[in-house]
Backbone bond lengths (Angstrom), bond angles and torsions (degrees), N, CA, C in turn:
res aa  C-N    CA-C-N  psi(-1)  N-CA   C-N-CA  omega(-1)  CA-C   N-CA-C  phi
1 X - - - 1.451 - - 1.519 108.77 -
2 X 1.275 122.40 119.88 1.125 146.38 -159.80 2.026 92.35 -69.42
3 X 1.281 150.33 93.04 1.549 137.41 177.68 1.315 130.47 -60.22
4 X 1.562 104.75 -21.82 1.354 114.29 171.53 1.525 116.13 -63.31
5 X 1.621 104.56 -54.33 1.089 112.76 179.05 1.598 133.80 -44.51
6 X 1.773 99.50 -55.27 1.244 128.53 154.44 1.688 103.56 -24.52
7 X 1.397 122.69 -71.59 1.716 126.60 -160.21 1.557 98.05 -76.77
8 X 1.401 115.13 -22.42 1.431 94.59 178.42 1.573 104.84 -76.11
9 X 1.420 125.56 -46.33 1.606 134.32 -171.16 1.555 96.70 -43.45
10 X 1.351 116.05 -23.60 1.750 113.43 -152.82 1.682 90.60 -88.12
11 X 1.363 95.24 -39.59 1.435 109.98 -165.10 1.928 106.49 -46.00
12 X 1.596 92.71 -49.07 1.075 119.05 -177.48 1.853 107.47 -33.10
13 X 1.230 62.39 -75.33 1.935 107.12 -165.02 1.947 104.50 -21.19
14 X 1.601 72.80 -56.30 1.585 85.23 -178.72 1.309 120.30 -79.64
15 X 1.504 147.58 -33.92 1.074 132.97 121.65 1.686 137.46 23.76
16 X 1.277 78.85 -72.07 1.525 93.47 179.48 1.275 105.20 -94.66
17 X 1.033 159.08 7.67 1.382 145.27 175.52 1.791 95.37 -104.22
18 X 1.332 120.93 -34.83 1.619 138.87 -172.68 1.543 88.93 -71.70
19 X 1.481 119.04 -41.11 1.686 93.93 159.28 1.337 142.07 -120.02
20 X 0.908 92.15 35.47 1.894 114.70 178.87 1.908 81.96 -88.11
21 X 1.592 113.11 -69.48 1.453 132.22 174.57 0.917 92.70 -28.07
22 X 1.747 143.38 -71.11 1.817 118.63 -148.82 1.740 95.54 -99.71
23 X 1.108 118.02 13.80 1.488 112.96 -171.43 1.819 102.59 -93.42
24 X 1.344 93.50 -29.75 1.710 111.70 -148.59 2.279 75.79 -106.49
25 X 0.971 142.50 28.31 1.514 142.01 -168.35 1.322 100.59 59.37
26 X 0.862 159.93 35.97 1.491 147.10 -146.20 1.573 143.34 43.54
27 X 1.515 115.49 -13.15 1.407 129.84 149.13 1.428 104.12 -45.01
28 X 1.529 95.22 128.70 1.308 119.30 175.58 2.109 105.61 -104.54
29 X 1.038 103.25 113.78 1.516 103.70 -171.41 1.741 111.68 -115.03
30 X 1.406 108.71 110.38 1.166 134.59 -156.22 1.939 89.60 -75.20
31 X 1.647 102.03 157.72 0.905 117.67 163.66 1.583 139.39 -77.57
32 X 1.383 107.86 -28.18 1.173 129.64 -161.00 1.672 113.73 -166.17
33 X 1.470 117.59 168.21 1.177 122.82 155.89 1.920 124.55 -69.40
34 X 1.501 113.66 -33.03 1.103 113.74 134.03 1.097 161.10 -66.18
35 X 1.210 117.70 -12.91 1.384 125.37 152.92 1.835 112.89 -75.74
36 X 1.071 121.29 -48.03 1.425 130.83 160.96 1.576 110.44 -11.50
37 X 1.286 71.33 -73.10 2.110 97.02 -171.02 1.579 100.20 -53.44
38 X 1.529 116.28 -66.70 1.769 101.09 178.68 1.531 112.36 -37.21
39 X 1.357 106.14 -58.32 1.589 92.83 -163.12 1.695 124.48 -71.49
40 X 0.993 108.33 -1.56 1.045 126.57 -161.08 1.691 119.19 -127.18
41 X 1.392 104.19 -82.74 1.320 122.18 -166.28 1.820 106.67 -66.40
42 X 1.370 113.19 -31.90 0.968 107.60 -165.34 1.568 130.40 -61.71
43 X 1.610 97.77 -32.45 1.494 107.03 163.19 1.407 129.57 -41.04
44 X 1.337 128.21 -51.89 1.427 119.05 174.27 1.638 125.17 -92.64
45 X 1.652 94.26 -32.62 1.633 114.07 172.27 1.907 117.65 -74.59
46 X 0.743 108.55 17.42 1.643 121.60 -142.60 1.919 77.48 -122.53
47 X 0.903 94.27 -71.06 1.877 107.07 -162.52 1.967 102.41 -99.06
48 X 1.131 119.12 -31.30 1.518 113.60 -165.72 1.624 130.64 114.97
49 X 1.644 96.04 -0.82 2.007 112.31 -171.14 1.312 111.17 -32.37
50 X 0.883 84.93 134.94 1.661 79.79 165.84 1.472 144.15 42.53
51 X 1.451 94.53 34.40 1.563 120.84 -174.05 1.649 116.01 86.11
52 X 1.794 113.90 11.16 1.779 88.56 -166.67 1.627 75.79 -99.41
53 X 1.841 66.53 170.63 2.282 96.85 -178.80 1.354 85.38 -47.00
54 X 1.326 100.71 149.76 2.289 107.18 148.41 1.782 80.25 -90.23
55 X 1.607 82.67 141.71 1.327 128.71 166.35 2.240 105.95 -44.86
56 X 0.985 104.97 114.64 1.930 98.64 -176.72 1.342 124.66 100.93
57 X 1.893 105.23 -14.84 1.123 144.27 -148.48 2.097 92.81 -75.19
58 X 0.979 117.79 5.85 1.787 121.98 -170.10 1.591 120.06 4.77
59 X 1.278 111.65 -47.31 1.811 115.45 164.31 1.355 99.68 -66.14
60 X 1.248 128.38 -64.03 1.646 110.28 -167.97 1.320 110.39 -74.57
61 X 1.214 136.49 19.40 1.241 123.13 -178.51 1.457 100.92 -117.55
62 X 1.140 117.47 -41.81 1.756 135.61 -172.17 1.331 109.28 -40.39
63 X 1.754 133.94 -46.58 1.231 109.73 162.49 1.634 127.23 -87.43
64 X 1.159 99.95 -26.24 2.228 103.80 157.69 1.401 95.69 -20.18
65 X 1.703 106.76 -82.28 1.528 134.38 -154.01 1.779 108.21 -56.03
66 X 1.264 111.64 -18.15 1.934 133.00 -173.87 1.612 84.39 -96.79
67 X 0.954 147.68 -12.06 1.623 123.21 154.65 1.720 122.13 -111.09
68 X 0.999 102.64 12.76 1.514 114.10 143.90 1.781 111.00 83.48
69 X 0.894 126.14 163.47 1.626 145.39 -156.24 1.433 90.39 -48.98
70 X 1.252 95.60 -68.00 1.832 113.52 -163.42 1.405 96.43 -43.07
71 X 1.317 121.56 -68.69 1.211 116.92 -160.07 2.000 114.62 -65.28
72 X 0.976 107.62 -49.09 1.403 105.65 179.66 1.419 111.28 -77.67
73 X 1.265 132.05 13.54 1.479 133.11 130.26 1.669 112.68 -71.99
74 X 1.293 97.59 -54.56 1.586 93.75 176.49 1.863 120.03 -33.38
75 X 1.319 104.55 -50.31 1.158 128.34 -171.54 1.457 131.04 -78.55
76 X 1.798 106.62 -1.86 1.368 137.24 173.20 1.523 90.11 -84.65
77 X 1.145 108.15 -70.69 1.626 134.24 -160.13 1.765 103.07 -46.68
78 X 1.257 92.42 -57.28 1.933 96.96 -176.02 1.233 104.01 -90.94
79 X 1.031 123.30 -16.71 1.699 120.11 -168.72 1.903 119.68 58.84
80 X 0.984 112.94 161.54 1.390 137.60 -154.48 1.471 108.12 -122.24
81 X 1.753 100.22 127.45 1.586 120.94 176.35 1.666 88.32 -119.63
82 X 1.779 116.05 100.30 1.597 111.78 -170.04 1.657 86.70 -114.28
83 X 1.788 100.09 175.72 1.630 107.56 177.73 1.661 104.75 -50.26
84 X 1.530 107.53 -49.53 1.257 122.97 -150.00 1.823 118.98 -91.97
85 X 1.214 86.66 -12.21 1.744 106.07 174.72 1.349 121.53 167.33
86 X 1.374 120.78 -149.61 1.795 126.04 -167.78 1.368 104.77 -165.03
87 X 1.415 91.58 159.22 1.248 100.61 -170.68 1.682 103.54 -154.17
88 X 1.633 135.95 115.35 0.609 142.74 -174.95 1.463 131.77 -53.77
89 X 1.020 135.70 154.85 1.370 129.00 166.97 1.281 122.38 -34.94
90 X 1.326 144.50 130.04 1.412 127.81 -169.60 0.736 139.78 48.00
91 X 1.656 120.17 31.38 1.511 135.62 -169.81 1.284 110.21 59.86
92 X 1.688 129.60 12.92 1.325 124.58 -166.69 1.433 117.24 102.66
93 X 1.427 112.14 -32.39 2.098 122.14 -156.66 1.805 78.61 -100.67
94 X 1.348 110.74 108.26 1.514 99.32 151.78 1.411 123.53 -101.40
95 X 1.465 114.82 45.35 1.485 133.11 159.62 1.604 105.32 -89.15
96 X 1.272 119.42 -46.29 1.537 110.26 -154.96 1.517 105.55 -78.97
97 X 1.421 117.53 143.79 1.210 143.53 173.98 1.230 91.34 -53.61
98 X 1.924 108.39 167.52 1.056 125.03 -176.63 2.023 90.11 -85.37
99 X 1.600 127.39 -35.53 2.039 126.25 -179.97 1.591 79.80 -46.47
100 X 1.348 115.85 -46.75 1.713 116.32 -152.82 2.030 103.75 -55.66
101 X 1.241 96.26 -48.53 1.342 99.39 -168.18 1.571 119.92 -72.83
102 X 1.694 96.89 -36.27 1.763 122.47 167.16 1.793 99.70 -34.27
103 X 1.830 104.85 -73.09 1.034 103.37 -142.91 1.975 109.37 -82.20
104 X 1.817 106.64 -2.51 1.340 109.63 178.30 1.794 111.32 -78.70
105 X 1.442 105.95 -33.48 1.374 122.40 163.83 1.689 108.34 -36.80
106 X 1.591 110.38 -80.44 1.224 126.74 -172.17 1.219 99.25 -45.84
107 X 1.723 144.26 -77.33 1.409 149.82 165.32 1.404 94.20 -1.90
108 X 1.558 131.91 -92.84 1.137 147.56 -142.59 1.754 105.69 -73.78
109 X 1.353 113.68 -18.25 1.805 121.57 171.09 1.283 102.64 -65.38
110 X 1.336 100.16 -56.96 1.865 110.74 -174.87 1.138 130.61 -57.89
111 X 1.628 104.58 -23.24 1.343 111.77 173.36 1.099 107.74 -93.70
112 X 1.406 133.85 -15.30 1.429 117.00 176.55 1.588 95.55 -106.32
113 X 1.044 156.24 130.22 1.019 168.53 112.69 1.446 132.80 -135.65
């Protein structure tokens, strides 16, 4: 793999998203509930930070998933002071929409079940 190339593609990458961002007012509008989760979710849900389920995680998710959609959106949105850790308002990103947070939720249900 060529590295130069690599940092220029990145170079790219970002570019264009920096003006999609001031084109679009600066809302950044996600594709998916998976895409969400990379940019975002994956940091704590990814590994376990700070007390959240890992992502696939089926025991740690099983009672999350037993209080239902509503609520563990709720709980994206306001964020969480738990025994075991925290979790900020908006997973941390206070760019993403509340569809944004809906559909990273749903992603991360599906995968753990």
């Amino acid at each position: 793999m060529n590295l130069h190339r690599t940092g220029r593609a990145r170079r790219s990458i970002v570019t264009c998203i920096a003006a999609i961002a001031a084109w679009s007012g600066g809302a950044i509008v996600y594709a998916d509930g998976k895409s969400v989760y990379e940019r975002t979710c994956v940091a704590c849900d990814g590994a376990g930070v700070a007390g959240a389920p890992r992502t696939g995680d089926i025991e740690a998710w099983k009672s999350r998933i037993g209080t239902g959609m509503e609520a563990l959106v709720a709980s994206v949105i306001n964020g969480v002071q738990g025994y075991t850790g925290m979790m900020p308002p908006r997973g941390g990103n206070p760019d993403l929409s509340d569809a944004d947070i809906d559909a990273a939720v749903t992603y991360m249900v599906d995968e753990s079940q």
